[in-house]
BASEDO-658626 format. One line per field, with one value per residue (C-alpha): x, y, z; residue in three letters. Coordinates in Angstrom, 3 decimals. Layout:
u <- (X,...)
v <- (Y,...)
w <- (Z,...)
resn <- (ala,...)
! end
This chain:
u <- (4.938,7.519,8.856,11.512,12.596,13.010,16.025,15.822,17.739,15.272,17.288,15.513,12.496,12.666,10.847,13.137,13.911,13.143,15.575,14.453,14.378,17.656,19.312,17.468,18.825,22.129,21.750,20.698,23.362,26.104,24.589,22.457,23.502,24.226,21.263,19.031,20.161,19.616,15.959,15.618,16.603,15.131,11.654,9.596,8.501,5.190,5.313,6.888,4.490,7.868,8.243,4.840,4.896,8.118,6.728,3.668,5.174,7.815,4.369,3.183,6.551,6.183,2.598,3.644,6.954,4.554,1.660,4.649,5.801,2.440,2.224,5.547,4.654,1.404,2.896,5.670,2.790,0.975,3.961,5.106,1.659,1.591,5.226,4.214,1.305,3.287,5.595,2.670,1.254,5.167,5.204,2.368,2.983,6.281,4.532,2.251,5.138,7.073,3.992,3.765,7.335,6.866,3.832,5.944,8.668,6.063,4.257,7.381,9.084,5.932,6.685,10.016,9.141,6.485,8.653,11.118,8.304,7.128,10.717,11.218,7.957,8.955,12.443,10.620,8.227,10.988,13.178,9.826,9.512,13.053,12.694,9.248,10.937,13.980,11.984,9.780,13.049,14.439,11.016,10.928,14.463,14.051,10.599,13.003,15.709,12.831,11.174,14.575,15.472,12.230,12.890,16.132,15.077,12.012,14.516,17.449,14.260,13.158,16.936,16.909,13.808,14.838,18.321,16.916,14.780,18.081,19.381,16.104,16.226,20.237,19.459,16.693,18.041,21.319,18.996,17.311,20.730,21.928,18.767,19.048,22.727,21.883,18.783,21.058,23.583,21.041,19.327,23.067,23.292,20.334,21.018,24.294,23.352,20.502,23.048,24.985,21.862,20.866,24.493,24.090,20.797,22.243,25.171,23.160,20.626,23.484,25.127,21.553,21.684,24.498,23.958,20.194,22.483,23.764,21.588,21.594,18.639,19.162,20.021,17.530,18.001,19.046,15.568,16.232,16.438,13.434,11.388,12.545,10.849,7.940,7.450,7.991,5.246,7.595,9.835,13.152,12.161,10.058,12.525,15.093,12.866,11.682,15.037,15.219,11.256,11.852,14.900,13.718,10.833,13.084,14.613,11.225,10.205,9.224,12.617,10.626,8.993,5.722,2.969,2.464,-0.332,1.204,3.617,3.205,0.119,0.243,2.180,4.443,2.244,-0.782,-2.105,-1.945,-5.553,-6.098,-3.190,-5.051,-8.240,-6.782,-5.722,-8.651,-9.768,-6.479,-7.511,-10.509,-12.039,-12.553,-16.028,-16.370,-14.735,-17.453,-19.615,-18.556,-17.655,-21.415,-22.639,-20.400,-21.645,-25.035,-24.550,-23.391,-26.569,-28.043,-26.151,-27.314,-31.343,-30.071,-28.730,-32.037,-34.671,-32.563,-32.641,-36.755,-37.262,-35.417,-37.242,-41.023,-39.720,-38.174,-36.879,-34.413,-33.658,-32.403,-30.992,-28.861,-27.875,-26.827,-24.867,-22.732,-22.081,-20.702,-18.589,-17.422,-16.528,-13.858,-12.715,-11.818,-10.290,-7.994,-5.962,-1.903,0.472,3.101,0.870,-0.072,-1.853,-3.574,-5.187,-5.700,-7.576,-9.540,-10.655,-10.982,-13.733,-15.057,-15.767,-17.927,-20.037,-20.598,-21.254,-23.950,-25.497,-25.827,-28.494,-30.381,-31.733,-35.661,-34.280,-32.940,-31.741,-31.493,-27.183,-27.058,-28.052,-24.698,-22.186,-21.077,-18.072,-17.829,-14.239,-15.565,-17.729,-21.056,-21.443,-24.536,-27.182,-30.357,-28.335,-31.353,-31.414,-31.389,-28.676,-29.125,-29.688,-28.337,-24.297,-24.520,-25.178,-22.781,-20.241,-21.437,-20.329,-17.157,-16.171,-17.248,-15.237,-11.971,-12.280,-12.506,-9.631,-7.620,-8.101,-7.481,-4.475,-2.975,-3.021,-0.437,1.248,1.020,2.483,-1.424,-2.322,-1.700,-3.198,-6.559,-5.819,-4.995,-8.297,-10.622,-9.210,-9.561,-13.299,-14.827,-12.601,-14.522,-16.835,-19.537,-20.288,-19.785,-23.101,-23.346,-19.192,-18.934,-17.512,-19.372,-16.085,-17.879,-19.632,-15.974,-15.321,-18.329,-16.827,-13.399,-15.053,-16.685,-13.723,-11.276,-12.141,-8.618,-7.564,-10.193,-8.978,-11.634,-9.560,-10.507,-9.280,-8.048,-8.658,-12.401,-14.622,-16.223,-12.623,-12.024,-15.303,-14.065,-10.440,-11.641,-12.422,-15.941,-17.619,-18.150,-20.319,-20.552,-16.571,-14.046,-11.564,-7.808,-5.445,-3.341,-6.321,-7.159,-3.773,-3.489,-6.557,-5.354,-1.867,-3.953,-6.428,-3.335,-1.389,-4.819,-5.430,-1.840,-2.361,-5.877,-4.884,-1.222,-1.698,-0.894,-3.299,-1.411,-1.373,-5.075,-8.165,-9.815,-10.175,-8.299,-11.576,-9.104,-7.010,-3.318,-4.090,-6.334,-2.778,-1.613,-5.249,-4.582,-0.852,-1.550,-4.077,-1.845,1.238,-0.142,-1.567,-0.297,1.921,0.374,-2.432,-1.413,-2.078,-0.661,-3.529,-1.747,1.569,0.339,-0.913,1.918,3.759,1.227,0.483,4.806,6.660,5.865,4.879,7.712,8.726,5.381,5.174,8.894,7.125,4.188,5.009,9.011,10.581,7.308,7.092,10.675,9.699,6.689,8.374,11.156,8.317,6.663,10.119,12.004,9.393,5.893,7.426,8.358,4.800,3.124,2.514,5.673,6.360,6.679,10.671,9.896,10.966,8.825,6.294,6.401,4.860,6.699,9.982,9.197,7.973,11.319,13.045,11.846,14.562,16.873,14.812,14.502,18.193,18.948,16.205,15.984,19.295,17.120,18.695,17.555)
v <- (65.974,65.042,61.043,60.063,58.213,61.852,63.996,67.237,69.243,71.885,71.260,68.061,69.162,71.219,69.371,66.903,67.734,65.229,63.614,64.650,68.296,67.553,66.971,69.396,71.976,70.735,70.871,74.686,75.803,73.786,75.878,78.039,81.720,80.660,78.520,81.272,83.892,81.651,80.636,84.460,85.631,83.153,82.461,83.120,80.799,81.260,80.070,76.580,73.691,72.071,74.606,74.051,70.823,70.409,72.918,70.266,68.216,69.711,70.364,66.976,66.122,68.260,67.676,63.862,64.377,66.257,63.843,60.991,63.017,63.718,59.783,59.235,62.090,60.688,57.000,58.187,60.233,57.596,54.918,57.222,57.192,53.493,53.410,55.687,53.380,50.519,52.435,53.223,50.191,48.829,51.113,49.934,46.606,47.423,49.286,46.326,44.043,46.439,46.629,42.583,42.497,44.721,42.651,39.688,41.034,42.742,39.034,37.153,39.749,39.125,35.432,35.679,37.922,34.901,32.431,33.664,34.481,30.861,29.437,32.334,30.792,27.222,27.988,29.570,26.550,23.890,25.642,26.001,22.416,21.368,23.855,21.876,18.629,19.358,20.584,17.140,15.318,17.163,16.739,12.675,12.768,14.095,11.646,8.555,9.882,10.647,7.165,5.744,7.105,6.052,2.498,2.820,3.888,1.005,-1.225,0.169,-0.261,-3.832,-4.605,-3.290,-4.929,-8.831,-8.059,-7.267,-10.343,-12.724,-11.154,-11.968,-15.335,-16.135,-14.669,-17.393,-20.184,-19.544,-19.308,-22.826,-24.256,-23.344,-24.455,-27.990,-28.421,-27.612,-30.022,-32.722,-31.878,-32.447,-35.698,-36.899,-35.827,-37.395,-40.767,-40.981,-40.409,-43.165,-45.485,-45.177,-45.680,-48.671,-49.995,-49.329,-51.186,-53.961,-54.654,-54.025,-56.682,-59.171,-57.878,-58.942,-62.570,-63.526,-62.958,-64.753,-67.693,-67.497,-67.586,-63.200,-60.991,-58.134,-55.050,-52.164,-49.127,-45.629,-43.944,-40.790,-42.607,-44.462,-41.535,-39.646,-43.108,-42.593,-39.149,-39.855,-42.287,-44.713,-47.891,-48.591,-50.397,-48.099,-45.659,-46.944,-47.807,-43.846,-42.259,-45.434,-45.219,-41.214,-41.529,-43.971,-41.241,-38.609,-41.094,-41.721,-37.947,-37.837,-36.615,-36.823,-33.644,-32.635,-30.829,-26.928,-27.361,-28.778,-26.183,-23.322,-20.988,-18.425,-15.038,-14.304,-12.546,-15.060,-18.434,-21.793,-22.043,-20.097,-22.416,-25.120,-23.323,-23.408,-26.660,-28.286,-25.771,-27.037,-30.168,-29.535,-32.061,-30.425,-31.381,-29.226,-26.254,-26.420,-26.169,-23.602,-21.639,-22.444,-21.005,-17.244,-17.651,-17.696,-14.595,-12.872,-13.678,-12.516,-9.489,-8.488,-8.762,-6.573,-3.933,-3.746,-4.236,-1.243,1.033,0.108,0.637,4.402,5.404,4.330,6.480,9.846,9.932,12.093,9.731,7.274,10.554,10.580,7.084,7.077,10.284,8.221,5.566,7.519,9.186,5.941,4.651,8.157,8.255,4.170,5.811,8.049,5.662,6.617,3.996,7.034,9.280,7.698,11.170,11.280,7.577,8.637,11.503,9.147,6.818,9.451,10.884,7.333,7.230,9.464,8.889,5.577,7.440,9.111,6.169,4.739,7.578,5.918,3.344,3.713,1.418,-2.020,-5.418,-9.030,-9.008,-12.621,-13.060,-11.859,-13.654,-17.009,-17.338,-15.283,-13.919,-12.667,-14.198,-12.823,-9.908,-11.509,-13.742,-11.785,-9.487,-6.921,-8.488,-4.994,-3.706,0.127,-1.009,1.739,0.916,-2.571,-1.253,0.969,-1.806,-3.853,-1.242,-0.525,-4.272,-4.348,-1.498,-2.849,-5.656,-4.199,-1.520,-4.473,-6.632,-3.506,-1.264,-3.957,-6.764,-4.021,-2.641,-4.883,-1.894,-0.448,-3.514,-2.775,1.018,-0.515,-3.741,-0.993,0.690,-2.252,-4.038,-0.414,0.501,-3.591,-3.312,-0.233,-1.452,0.814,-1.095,-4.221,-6.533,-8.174,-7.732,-9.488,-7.734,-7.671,-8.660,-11.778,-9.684,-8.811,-12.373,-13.298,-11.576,-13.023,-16.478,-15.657,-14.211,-16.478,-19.642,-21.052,-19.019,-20.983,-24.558,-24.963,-26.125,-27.669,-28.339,-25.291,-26.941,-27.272,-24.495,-25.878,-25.868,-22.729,-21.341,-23.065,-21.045,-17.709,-17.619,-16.543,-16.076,-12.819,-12.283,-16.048,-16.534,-16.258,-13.928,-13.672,-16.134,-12.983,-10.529,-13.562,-13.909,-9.906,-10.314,-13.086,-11.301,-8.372,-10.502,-12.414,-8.878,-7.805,-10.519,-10.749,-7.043,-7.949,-10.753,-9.810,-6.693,-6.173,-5.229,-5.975,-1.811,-1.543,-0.658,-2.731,-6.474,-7.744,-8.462,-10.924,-12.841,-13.641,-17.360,-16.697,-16.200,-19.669,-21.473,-20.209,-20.837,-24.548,-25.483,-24.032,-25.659,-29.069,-29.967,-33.357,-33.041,-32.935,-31.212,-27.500,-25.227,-22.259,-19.784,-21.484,-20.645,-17.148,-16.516,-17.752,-15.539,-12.275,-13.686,-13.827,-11.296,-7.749,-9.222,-11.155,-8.558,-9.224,-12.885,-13.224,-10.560,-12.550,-16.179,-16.478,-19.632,-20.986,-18.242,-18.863,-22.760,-21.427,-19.632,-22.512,-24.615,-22.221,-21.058,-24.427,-27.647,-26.195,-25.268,-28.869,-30.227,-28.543,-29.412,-30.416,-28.808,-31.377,-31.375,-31.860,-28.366,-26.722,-24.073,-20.602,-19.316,-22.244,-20.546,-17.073,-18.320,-19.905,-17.217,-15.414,-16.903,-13.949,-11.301,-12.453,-13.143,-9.296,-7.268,-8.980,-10.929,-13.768,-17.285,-20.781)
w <- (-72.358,-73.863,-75.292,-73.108,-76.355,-77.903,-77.430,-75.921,-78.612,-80.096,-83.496,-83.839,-83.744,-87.213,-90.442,-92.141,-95.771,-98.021,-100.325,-103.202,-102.122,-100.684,-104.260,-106.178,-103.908,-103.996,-107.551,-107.783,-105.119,-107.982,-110.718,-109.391,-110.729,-114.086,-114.516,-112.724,-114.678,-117.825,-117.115,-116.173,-119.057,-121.530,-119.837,-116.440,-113.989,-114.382,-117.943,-117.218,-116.782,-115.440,-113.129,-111.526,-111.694,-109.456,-107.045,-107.562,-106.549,-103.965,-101.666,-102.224,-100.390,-97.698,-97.138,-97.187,-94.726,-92.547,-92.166,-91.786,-88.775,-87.362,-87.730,-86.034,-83.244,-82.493,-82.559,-80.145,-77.459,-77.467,-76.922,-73.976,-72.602,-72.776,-71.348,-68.171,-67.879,-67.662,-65.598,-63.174,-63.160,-62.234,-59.688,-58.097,-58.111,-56.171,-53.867,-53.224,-53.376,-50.968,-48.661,-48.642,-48.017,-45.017,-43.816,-44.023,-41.962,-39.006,-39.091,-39.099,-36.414,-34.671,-35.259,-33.615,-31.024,-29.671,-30.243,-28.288,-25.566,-26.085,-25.258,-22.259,-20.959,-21.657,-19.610,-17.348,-16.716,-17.105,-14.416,-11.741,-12.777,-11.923,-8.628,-8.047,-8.759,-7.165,-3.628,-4.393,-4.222,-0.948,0.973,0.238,0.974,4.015,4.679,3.627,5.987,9.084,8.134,7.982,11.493,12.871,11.766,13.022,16.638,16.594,15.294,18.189,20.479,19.308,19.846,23.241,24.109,23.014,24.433,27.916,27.357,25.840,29.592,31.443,29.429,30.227,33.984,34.205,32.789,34.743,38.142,36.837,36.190,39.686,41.073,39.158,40.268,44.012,43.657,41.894,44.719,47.630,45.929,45.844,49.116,50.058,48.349,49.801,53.186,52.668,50.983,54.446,56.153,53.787,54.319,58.590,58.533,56.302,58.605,61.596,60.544,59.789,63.055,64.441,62.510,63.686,67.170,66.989,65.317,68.590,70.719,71.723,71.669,68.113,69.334,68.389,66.173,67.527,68.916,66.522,63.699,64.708,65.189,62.229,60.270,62.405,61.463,57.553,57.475,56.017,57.113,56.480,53.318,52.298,52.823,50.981,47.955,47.864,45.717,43.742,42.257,41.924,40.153,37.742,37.501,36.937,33.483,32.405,31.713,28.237,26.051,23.219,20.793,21.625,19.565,19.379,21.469,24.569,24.488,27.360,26.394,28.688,29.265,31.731,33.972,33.070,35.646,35.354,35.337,32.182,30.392,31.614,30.237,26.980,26.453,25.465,22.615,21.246,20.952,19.436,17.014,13.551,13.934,17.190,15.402,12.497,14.734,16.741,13.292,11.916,15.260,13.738,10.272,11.813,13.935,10.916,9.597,12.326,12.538,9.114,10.307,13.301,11.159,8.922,11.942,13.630,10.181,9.697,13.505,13.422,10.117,12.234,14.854,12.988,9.455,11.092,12.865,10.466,8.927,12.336,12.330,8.766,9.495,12.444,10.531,8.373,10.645,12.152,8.839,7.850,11.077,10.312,6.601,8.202,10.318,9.495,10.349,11.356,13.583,16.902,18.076,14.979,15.584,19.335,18.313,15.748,18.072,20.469,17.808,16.809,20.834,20.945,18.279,20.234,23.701,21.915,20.730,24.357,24.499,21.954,24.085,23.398,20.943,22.184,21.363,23.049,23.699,24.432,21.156,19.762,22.263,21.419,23.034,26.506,27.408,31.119,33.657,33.742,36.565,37.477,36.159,36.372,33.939,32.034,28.302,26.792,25.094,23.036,19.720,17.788,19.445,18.681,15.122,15.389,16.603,13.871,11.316,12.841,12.814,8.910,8.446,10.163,8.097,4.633,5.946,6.726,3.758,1.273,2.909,5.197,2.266,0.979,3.402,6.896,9.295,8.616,10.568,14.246,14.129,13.163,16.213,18.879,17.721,17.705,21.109,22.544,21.431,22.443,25.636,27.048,30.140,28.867,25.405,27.152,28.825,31.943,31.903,28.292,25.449,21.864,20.024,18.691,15.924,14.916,15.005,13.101,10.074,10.749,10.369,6.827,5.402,6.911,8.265,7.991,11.457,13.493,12.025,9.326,6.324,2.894,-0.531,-2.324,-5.645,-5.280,-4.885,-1.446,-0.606,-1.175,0.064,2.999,3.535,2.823,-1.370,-2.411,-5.589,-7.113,-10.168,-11.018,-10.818,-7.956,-6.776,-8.648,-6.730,-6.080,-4.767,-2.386,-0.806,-0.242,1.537,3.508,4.383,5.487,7.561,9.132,9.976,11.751,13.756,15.497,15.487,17.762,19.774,20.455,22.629,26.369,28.619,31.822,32.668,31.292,33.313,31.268,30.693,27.184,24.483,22.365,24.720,23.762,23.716,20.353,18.515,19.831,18.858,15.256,15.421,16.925,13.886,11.209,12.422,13.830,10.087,8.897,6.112,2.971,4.115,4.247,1.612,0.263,2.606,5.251,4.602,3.433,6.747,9.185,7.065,7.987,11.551,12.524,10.567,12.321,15.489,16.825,19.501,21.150,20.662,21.932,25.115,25.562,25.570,25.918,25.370,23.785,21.574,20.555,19.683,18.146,15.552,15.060,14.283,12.183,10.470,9.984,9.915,8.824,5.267,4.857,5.127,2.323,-1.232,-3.369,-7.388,-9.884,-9.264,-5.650,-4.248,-1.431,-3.404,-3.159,-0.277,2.303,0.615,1.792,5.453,5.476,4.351,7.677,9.408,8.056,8.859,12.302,12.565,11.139,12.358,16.296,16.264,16.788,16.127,16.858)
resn <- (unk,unk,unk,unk,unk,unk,unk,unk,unk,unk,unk,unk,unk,unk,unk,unk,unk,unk,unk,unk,unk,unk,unk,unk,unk,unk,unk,unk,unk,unk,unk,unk,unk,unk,unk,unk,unk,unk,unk,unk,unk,unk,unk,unk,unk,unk,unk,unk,unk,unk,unk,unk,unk,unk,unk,unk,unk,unk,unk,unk,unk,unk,unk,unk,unk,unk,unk,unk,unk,unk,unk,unk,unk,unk,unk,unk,unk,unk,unk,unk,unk,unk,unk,unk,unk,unk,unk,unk,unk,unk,unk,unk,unk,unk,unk,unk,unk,unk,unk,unk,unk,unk,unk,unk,unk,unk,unk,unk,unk,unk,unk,unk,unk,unk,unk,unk,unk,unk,unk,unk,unk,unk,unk,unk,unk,unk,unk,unk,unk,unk,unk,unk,unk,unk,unk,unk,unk,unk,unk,unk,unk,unk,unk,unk,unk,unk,unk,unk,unk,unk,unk,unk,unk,unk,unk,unk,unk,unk,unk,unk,unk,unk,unk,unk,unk,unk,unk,unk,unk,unk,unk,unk,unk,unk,unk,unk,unk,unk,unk,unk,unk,unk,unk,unk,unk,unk,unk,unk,unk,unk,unk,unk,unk,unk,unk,unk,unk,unk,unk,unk,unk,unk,unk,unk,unk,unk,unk,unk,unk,unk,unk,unk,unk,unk,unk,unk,unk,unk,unk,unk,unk,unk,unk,unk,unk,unk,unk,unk,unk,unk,unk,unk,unk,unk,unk,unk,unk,unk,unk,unk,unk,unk,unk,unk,unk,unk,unk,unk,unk,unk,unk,unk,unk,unk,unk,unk,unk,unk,unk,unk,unk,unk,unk,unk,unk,unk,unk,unk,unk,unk,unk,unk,unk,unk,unk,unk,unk,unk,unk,unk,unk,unk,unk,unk,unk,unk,unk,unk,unk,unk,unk,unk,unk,unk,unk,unk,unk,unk,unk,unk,unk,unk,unk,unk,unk,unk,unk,unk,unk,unk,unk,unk,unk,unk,unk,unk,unk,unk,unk,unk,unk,unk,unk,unk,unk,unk,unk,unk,unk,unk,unk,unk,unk,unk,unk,unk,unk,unk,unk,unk,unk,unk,unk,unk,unk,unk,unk,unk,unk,unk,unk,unk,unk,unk,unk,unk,unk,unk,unk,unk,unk,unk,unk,unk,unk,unk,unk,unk,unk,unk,unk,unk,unk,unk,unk,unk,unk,unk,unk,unk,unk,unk,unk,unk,unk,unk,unk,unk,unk,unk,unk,unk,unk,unk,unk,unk,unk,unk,unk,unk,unk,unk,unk,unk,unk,unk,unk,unk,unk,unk,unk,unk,unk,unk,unk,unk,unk,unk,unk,unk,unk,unk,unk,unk,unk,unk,unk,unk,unk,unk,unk,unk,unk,unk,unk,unk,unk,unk,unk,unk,unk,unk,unk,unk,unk,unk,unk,unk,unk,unk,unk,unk,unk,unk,unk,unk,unk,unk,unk,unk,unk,unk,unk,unk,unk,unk,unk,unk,unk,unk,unk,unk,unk,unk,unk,unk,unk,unk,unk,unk,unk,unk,unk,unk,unk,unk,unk,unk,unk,unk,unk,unk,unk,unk,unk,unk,unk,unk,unk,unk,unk,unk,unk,unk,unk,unk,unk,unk,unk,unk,unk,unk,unk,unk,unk,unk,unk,unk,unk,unk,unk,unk,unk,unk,unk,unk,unk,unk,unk,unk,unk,unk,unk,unk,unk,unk,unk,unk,unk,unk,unk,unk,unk,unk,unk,unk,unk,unk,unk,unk,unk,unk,unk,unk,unk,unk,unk,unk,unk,unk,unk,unk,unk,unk,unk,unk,unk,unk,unk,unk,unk,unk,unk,unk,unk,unk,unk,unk,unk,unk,unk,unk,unk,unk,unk,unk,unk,unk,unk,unk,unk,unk,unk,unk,unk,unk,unk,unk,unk,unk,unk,unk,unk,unk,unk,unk,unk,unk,unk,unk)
! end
């Protein structure tokens, strides 16, 4: 192999002369002949020491140029090997180099090619996202617009309905004005005609005097109008007296304002007895309404012994039982859960369901209770009095449960949203209306009513001082865990419990087979002892609650009472918000603003002025 520091010309590869050798040849080939022939002729090489001592040392000289080339061959192989070894060794480390450099690129292609996977699949997801979000949009769109309608058509409905009443109303009080002006015209009549009379008599009688001041009998009075005197009962003094002491009792009517209570009570369609009826519970003393509220608290008391002693008596009998009874109430208490405000069929078919788990628990009569025992205040007369004082104990359970249920589904979705409110009424009224859960022709709505009473006492006119806790133990707050409620939990409740109860006692039963469970005149009771407080003495539940008990209702109180309910919600609307509590700069608080701002609702929603 051959130096790649080495040239390839074969000419260098022949020994190098020597310097010395160099010279001394030059020197013969200058002189050569003559000297040759000289040292020829004179002596032979073989006798000069010279002579072998240059050829001495000629070899010497060669042996030395040749062992300085062997050096500077063996120095040059073994450079080149060292040279192709660094070569290789270069060439490897390229390769490895090259084959790093082509890893690099495959990874980072690799890289690039998930990357731009990763951002197709992000585009991707963003754009289903936007299609999702986009379809979200379009479907509550489309619920805002059918909501929107809906409220639109209630609304056009609501509008219809208090316009046909404003008619009715305008039709009626033209009818009463026509009726007062043809009265008016015939007591005119009337005391005109007996003003002539008075004035015939008078001038008769002095017709009379002057003829017995001389001497002539007094002539007597016409026959018919005798006999028409007869016939009245009356004399002609008597007679004349009559418009005069019914005129002065016409001026004496009372002019002035009355209270809430004496206000008319009853529905169109309802008697003067039952107005009458109600009167008095009006007036109740607050010491009559504690009691009558202590008598509730007790049945719910009560009610809770009845629910265990039912529970221990099924589990003696069959744990399955208990098992059975568990499993409807249950069932009672989902169907209660999935009440919707929108779907009417949807609660029909609940109720329809909640129905019969109560049909089937009039089977389970080997089990009984004492009703009269849970009926404080009857809303029927009794069908007779040797009524059997067994009721199936497993319904009243049952109806127990469903009340407790109605009550928590009230206080949690209607405290938010009020239009929950009059699915769950239309339920309840419905289920404690049906003749088969009812006893000797009473409905069981008093254990619904017990649990109104706990939870608030402030509809039934028991009131107290929100700033103490007996107070407000006493208006619906109670302690949990050792402190109470959040003053904002307390008045969701209340707004829900307020919604519900209009949502009970403000139904129409008029086309019903049935007899109404919570008569209209409960609304007025609770209306009457809100708005009859002195002022001073309401509190902000109070105000919380004529706001819950008016604001979705007032197509069916306007239905229901008419005029009265009109002056009910004046009074509620314009003069209750000016008897509560006062801020420090002596503006009305919060809650009497909003239950004065319903005056604009009314005004735009039922073009209802006052």
């Amino acid at each position: 192999m051959s130096s790649p520091f080495r040239s390839s010309d074969p000419s260098r590869s022949s020994p190098r002369s020597s310097p010395s050798r160099q010279s001394l040849h030059r020197s013969g080939n200058g002189n050569g002949r003559t000297n040759g022939y000289h040292r020829t002729r004179r002596e032979s090489p073989a006798d000069s020491p010279s002579r072998q001592l240059w050829e001495e040392l000629n070899r010497l000289m060669l042996d030395g140029d040749k062992a300085f080339k062997h050096e500077l061959d063996s120095r040059a192989a073994e450079q080149e090997t060292l040279h192709r070894q660094a070569l290789d060794q270069a060439l490897q480390e390229h390769e490895k180099v090259r084959q790093s450099a082509e890893r690099a690129r495959e990874q980072l292609q690799i890289e690039i090619e998930l990357e731009n996977r990763r951002r197709e699949e992000d585009q991707k997801r963003k754009l289903e996202e936007a299609r999702h979000k986009l379809a979200e949009e379009d479907a509550a769109r489309q619920r805002r617009e059918l909501e929107e309608a809906k409220r639109r058509e209630e609304e056009r409905r609501q509008q219809e309905v208090l316009k046909r009443q404003k008619e009715e109303q305008e039709r009626h009080f033209e009818a009463q004005r026509r009726s007062e002006e043809d009265e008016a015209a015939q007591r005119k009549a009337a005391q005109e005609k007996q003003e002539a009379e008075r004035k015939a008599r008078e001038a008769a009688r002095e017709d009379a005097a002057a003829k017995a001041r001389q001497g002539q009998a007094p002539q007597s009075l016409p026959l018919s109008h005798q006999t028409a005197q007869q016939t009245n009962g009356t004399t002609p003094a008597a007679s004349s007296a009559a418009p005069q002491s019914q005129s002065a009792a016409n001026e004496s009517a009372p002019t002035a304002r009355q209270p809430l209570a004496a206000l008319p009570s009853a529905s169109a369609g309802a008697s003067a007895s039952a107005s009458a009826n109600a009167a008095p519970g009006l007036f109740s003393s607050l010491e009559q309404r504690e009691a009558v509220h202590n008598q509730y608290i007790s049945l719910h008391k009560h009610l809770k012994k009845m629910r265990s002693n039912v529970e221990d008596e099924c589990k003696k009998r069959s744990p399955k039982l208990k098992e059975q009874l568990s499993d409807m109430r249950r069932a009672v208490n989902k169907n209660m859960g999935q009440l919707n405000k929108h779907d009417k069929r949807a609660n029909l078919a609940k109720a329809q369901s909640i129905r019969a788990i109560l049909d089937q628990a009039i089977g389970m009569s080997d089990i009984s209770v004492d009703p009269s025992e849970f009926i404080i205040c009857p809303d029927q007369p009794p069908i007779s009095n040797d009524a059997n004082k067994q009721y199936p104990g497993p319904l009243l359970y049952l109806l127990s449960r469903f009340a407790k249920s109605a009550i928590a589904q009230l206080t949690q979705e209607a405290g938010v949203d009020t239009s929950m409110a009059d699915g769950i009424g239309v339920l309840l009224v419905t289920v404690f209306s049906v003749s088969d859960y009812r006893w000797n022709g009473q409905s069981l709505i008093d254990v619904l009513w017990a649990k109104y009473h706990v939870v608030c006492p402030a509809l039934f006119g028991i009131y107290g001082d929100q700033n103490t806790p007996t107070g407000r133990k006493r208006i619906g707050w109670w302690a949990e865990g050792g402190g109470f409620i959040k003053e904002a939990s307390h008045y969701q409740r209340m707004i829900g419990l307020g919604a519900g109860f209009s949502a009970i006692t403000l139904r129409d039963f008029t086309r019903s087979r049935n007899a109404n469970p919570a008569p209209n005149r409960l609304w007025w009771e609770a209306m009457a002892r809100i708005l009859n407080l002195p002022p001073g003495q309401p509190q902000r539940t109070h105000y919380v609650l004529v706001q819950a008990l008016v604001k979705d209702h007032v197509p069916r109180i306007m239905q229901i009472f008419g005029f009265a309910g009109k002056a009910v919600l004046k009074k509620a609307i314009y003069d209750f918000p000016q008897h509560g509590p006062k801020s420090e700069r002596g503006e009305i608080i919060s809650e009497a603003s909003a239950v004065e701002a319903l005056h604009l609702v009314l005004q735009q929603q039922y073009d209802l002025t006052f």
